[in-house]
C-alpha positions as a Markdown table, in Angstrom:
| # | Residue | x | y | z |
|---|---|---|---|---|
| 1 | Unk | 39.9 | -11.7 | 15.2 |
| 2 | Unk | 39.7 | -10.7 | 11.4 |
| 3 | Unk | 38.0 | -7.2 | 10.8 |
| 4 | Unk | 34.9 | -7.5 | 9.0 |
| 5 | Unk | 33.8 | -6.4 | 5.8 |
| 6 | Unk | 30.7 | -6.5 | 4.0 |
| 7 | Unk | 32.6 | -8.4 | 0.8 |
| 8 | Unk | 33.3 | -11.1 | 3.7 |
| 9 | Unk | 29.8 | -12.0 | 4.1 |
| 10 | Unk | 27.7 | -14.6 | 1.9 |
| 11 | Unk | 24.6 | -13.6 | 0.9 |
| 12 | Unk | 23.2 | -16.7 | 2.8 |
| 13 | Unk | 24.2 | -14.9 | 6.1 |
| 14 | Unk | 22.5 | -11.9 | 4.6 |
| 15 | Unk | 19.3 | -14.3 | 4.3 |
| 16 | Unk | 19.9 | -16.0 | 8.0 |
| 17 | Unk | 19.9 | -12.3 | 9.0 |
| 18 | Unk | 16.4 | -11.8 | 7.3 |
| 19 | Unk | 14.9 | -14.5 | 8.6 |
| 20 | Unk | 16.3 | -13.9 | 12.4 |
| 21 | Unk | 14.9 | -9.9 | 11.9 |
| 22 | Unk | 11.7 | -11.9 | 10.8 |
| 23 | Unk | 11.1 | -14.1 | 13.6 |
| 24 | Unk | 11.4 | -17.2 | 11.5 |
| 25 | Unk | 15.0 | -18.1 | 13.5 |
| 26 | Unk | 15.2 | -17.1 | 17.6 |
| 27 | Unk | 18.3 | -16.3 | 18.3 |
| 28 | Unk | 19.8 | -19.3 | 19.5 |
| 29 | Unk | 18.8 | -20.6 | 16.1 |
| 30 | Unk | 20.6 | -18.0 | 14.5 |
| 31 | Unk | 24.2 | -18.3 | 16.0 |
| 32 | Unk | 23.8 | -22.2 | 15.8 |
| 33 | Unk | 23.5 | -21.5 | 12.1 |
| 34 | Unk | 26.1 | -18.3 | 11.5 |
| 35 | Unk | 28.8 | -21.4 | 12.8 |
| 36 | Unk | 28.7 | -22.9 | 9.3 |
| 37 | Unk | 30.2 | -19.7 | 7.9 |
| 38 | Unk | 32.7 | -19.1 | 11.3 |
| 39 | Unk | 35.9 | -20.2 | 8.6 |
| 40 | Unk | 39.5 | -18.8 | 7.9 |
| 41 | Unk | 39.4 | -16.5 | 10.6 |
| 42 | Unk | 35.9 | -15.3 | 11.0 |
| 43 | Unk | 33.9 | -16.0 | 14.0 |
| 44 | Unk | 30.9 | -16.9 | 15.4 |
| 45 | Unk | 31.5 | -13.7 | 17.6 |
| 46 | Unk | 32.3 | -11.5 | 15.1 |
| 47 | Unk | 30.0 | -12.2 | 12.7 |
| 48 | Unk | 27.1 | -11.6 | 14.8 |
| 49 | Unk | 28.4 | -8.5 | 16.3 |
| 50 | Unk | 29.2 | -7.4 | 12.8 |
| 51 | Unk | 25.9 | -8.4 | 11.8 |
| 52 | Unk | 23.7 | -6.6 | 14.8 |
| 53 | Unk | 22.8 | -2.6 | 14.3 |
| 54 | Unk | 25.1 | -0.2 | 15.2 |
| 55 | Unk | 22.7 | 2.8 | 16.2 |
| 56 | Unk | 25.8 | 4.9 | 18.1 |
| 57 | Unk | 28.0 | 5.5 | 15.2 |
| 58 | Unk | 25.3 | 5.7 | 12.3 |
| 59 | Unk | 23.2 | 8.4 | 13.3 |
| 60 | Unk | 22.5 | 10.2 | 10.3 |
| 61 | Unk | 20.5 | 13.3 | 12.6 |
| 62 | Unk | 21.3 | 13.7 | 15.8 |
| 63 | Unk | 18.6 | 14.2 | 18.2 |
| 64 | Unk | 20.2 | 18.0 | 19.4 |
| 65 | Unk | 20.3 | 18.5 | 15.6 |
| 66 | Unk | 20.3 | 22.8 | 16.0 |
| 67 | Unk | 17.8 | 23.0 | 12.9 |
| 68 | Unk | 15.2 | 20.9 | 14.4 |
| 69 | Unk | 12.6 | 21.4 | 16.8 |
| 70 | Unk | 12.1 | 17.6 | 17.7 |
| 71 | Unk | 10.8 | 16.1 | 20.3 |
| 72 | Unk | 8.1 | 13.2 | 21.6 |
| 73 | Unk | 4.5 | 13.9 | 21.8 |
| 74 | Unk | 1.7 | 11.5 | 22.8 |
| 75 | Unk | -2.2 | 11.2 | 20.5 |
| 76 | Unk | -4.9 | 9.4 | 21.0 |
| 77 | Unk | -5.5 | 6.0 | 19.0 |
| 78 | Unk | -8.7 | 4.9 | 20.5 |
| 79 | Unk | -9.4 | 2.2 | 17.5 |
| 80 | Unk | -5.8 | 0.6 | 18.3 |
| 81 | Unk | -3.5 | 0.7 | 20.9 |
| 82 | Unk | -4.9 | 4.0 | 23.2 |
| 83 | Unk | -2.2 | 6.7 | 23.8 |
| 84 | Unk | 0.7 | 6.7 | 21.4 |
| 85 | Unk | 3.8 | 8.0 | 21.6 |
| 86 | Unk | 5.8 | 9.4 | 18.5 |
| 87 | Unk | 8.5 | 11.9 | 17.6 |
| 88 | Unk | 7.3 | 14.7 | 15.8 |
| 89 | Unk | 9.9 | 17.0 | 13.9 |
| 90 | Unk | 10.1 | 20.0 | 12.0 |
| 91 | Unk | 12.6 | 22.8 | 10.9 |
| 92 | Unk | 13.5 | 25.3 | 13.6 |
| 93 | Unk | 11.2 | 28.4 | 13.8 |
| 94 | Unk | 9.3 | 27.4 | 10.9 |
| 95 | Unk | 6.1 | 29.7 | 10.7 |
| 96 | Unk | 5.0 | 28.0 | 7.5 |
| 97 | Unk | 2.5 | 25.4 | 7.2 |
| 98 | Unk | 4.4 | 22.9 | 6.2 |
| 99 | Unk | 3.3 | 19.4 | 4.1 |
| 100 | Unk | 3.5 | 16.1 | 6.7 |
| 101 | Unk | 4.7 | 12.8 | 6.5 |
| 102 | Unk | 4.1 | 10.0 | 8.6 |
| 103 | Unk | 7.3 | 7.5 | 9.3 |
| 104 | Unk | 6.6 | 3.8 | 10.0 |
| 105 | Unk | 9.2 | 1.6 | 11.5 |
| 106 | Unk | 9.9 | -1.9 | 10.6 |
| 107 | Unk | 9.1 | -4.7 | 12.8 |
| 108 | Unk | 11.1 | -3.5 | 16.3 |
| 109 | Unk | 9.3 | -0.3 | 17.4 |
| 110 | Unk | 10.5 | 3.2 | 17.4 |
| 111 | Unk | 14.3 | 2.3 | 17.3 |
| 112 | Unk | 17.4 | 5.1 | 16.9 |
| 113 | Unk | 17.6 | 4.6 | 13.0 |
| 114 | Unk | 14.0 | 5.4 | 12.3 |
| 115 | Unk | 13.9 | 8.2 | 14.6 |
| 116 | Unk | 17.0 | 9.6 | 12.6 |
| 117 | Unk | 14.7 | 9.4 | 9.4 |
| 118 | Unk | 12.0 | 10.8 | 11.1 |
| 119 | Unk | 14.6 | 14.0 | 11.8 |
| 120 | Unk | 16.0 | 13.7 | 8.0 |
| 121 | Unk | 12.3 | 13.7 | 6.7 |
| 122 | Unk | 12.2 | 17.1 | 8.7 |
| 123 | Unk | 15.5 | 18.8 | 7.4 |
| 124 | Unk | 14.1 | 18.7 | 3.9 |
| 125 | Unk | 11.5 | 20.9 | 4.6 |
| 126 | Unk | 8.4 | 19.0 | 6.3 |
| 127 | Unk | 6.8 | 17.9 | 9.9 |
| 128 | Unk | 7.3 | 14.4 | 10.2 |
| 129 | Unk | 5.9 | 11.9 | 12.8 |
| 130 | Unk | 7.4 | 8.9 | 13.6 |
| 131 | Unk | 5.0 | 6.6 | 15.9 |
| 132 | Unk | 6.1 | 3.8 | 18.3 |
| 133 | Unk | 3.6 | 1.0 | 17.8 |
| 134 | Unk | 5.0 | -0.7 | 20.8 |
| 135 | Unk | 3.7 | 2.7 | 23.4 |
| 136 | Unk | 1.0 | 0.3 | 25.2 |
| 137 | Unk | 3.7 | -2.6 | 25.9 |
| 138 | Unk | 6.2 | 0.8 | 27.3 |
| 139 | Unk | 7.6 | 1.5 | 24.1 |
| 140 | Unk | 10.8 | 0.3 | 22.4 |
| 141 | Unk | 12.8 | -1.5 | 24.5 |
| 142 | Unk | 16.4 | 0.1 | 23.8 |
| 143 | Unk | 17.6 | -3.2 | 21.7 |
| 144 | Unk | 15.9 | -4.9 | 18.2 |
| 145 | Unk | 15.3 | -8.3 | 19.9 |
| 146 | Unk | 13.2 | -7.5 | 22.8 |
| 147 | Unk | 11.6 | -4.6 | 20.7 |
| 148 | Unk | 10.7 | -8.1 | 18.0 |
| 149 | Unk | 9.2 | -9.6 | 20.8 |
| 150 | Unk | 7.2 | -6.9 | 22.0 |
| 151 | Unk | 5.8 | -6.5 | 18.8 |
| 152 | Unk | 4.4 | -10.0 | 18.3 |
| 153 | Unk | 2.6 | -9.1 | 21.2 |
| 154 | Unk | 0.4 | -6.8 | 19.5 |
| 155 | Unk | -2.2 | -7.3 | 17.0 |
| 156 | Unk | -0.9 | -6.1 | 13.4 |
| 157 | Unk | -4.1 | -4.6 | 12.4 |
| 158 | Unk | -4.4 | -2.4 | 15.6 |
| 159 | Unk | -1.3 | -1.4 | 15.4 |
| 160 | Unk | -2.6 | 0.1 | 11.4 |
| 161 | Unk | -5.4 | 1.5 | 13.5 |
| 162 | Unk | -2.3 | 3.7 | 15.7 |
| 163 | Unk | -0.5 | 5.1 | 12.2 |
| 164 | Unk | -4.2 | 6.2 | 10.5 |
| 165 | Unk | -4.6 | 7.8 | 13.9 |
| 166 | Unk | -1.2 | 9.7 | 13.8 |
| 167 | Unk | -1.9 | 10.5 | 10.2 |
| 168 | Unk | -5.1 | 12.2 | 11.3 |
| 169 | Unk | -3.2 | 13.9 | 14.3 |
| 170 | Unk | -0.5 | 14.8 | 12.1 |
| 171 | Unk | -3.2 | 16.1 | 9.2 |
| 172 | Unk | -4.6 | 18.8 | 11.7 |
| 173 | Unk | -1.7 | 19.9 | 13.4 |
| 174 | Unk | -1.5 | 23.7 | 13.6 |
| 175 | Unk | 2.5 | 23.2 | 11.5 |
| 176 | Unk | 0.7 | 21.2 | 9.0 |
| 177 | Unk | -1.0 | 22.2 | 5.6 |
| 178 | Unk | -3.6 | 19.2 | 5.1 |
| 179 | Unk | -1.5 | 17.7 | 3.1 |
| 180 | Unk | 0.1 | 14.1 | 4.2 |
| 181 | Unk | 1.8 | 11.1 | 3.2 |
| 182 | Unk | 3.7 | 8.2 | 4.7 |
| 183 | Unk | 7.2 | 5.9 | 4.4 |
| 184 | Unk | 7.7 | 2.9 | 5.7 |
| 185 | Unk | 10.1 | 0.4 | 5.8 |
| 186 | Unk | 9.8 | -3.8 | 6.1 |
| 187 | Unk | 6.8 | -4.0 | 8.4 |
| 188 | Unk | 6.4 | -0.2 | 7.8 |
| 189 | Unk | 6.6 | -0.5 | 4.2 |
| 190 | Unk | 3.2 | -3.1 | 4.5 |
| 191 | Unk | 1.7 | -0.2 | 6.8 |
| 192 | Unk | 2.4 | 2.2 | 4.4 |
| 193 | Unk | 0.1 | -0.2 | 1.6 |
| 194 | Unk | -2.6 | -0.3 | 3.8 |
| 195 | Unk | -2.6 | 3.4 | 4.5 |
| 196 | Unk | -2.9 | 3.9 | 1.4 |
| 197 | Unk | -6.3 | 0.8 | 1.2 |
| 198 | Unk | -7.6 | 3.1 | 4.1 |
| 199 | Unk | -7.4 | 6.2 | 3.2 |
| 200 | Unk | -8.3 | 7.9 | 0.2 |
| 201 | Unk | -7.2 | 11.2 | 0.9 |
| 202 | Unk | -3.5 | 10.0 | 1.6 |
| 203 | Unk | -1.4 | 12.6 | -0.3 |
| 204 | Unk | 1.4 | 9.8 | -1.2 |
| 205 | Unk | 3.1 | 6.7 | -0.1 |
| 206 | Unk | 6.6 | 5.2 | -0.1 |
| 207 | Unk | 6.6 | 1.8 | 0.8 |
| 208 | Unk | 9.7 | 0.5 | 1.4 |
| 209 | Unk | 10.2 | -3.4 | 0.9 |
| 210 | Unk | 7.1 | -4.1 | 2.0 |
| 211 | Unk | 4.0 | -7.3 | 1.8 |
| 212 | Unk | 1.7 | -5.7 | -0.9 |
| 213 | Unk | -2.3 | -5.8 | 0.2 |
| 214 | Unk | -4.6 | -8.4 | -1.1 |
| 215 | Unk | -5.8 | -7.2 | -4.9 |
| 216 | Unk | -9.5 | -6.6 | -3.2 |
| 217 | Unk | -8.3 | -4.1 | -0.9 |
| 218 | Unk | -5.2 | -2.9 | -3.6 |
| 219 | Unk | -7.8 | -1.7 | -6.0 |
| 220 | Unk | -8.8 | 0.8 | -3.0 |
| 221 | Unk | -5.8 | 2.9 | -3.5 |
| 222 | Unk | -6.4 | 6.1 | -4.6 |
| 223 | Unk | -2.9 | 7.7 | -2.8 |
| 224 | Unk | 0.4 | 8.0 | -5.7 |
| 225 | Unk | 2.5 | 5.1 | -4.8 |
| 226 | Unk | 6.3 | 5.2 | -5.0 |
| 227 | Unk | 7.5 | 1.6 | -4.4 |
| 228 | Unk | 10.8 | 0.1 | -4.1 |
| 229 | Unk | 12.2 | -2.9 | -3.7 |
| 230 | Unk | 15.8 | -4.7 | -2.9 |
| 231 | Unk | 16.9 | -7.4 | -6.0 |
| 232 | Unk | 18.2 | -9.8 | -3.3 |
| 233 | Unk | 14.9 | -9.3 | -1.0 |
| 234 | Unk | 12.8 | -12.8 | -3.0 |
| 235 | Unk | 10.2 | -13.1 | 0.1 |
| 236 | Unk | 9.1 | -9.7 | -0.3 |
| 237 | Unk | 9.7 | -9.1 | -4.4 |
| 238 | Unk | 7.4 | -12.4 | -4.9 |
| 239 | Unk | 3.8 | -10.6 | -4.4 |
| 240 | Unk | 5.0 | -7.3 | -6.6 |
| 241 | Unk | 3.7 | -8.7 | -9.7 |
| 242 | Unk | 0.2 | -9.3 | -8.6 |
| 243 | Unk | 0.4 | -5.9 | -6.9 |
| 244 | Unk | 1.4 | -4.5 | -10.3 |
| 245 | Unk | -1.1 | -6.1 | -11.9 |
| 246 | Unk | -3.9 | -5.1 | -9.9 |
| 247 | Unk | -2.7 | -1.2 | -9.6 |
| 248 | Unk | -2.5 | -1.4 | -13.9 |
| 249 | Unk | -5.8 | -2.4 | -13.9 |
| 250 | Unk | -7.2 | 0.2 | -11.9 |
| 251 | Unk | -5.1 | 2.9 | -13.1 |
| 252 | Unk | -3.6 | 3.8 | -9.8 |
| 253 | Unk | -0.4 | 6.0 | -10.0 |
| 254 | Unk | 2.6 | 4.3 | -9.1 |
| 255 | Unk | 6.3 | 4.9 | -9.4 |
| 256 | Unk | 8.3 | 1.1 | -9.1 |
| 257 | Unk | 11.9 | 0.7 | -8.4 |
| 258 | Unk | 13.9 | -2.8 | -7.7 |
| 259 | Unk | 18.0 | -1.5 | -6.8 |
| 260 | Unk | 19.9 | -4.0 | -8.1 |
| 261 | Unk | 22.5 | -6.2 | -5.7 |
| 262 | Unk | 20.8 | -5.2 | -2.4 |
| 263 | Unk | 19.3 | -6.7 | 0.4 |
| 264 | Unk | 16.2 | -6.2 | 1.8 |
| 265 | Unk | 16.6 | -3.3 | 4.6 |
| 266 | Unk | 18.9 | -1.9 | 2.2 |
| 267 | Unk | 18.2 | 1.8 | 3.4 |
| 268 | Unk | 18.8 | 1.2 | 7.2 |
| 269 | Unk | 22.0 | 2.3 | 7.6 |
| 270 | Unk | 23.1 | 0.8 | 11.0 |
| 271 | Unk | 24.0 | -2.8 | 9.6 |
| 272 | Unk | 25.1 | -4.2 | 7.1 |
| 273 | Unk | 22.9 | -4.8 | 4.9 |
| 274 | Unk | 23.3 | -0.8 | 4.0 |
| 275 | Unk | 24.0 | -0.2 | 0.7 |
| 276 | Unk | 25.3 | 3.7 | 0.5 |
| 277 | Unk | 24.1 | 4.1 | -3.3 |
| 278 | Unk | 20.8 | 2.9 | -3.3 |
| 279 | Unk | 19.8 | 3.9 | 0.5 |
| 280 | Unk | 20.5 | 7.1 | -1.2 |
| 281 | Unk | 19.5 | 7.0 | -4.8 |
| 282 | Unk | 16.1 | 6.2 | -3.4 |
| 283 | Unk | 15.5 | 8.6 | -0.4 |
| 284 | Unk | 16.5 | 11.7 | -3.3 |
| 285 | Unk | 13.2 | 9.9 | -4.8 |
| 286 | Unk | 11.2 | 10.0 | -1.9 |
| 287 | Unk | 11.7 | 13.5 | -0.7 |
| 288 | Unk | 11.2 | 14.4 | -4.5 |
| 289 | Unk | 8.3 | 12.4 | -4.8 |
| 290 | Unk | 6.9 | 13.6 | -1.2 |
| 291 | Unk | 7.6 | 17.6 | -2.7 |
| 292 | Unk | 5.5 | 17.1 | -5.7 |
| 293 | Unk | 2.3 | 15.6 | -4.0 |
| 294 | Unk | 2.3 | 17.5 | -0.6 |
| 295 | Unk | 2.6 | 20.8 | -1.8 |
């Protein structure tokens, strides 16, 4: 069996791949289509196990990380989904108030990766919480697929309800100075938006590749917005220029970026889709942008 490597792949794998992640393909769907590009070598097999996250070997923080204090905690969502459970993180014996960001997975739950950028967050000097939408249906499952099913389960804009709660939890937590943002990625990255529509003391948001709000509720915003964007990602990169039109008109503070040659999901390191440069080009931004609005 050939070994795999990212200059292998089409990019209309890349795009089966984005429309399996997004429910528009079930699996069987999926494999039934990744055997028009099983040639010279390549198969079925190893496409979609090079395809599927690898969440073992691409920790980026491990959970026993020695500088963290990290660990689950439970708050109460009582407009969404009840009691919610989330990773909070900050540095080891911090006994400074320190700014907070919320974390928002993608469509899947509180998988491996997005714990790891919950811990990251953490390392550079804030108290992060990283929520699992999916705590009423048990929580994430332990793999994507049945974590995308459990998801579909519950309503999207209860599940908004559960993240404004956690950035209210997170706002008066005793480690916190008032002062909050989120990022979010893919279904996260739309959460992140509509944190921002909902709440008008938000300190910042970094919406990752994610659906833009309607213009009524985008003129809301009031939160800095630092917004970026994969050039291969076309479903999601279509709404951006009413978005931008909208926050132009209404003078709302906004930073864009569109990485050239990537795929949406471009940041999530455990398939890939990963690209190394921009994943880390624009996480310097965040935590840059996150340390000048938090303070």
């Amino acid at each position: 069996m050939k070994n795999l490597k990212k200059e292998d792949i089409s990019q209309e794998v890349f795009d089966l791949y984005d429309d399996y992640a997004h429910n528009k393909l079930n699996r069987r769907q999926f494999v039934e289509k990744l055997g028009i590009y099983a040639v010279g070598g390549i198969t079925v097999g190893s496409l979609l196990s090079f395809m599927s996250p690898n969440y073992l070997d691409s920790m980026l923080v491990k959970p026993n990380d020695p500088t963290l204090d990290s660990d689950y905690i439970t708050y109460e969502s009582p407009k969404g989904g009840g009691t919610i459970k989330g990773l909070l993180s900050k540095p080891k014996d911090n006994t400074e108030k320190l700014p907070g960001v919320i974390v928002v997975h993608e469509n899947r739950g509180l998988n491996p990766y997005i714990e790891a950028v919950g811990r990251r967050t953490a390392k550079e000097g804030f108290i992060s919480l990283a929520p699992d939408a999916l705590s009423p249906l048990g929580g994430y499952p332990g793999n994507d697929d049945d974590g995308r099913a459990l998801q579909k389960e519950r309503d999207r804009d209860e599940m908004l309800e559960d993240f404004i709660a956690a950035y209210r939890y997170l706002k008066n937590h005793e480690s916190c100075n008032g002062h909050v943002g989120v990022v979010g990625f893919c279904f996260g990255g739309w959460i992140s938006n509509m944190m921002a529509v909902r709440l008008p003391d938000l300190g910042a948001a970094v919406p990752y590749y994610g659906r833009q709000p309607e213009a009524e509720d985008a003129k809301k915003i009031n939160a800095p917005l630092l917004l970026q964007y994969g050039e291969l990602d076309t479903r999601v990169n279509e709404g951006w220029p009413a978005f931008e039109e909208v926050l132009k008109a209404n003078d709302i503070e906004y930073q864009f970026y569109i990485y050239p040659g990537v795929n949406h999901g471009f940041h999530n390191n455990t398939t890939p889709r990963y690209d190394k440069e921009a994943a880390n080009l624009s996480w310097e931004r965040t935590i840059a942008f996150f340390k000048k609005h938090l303070v």
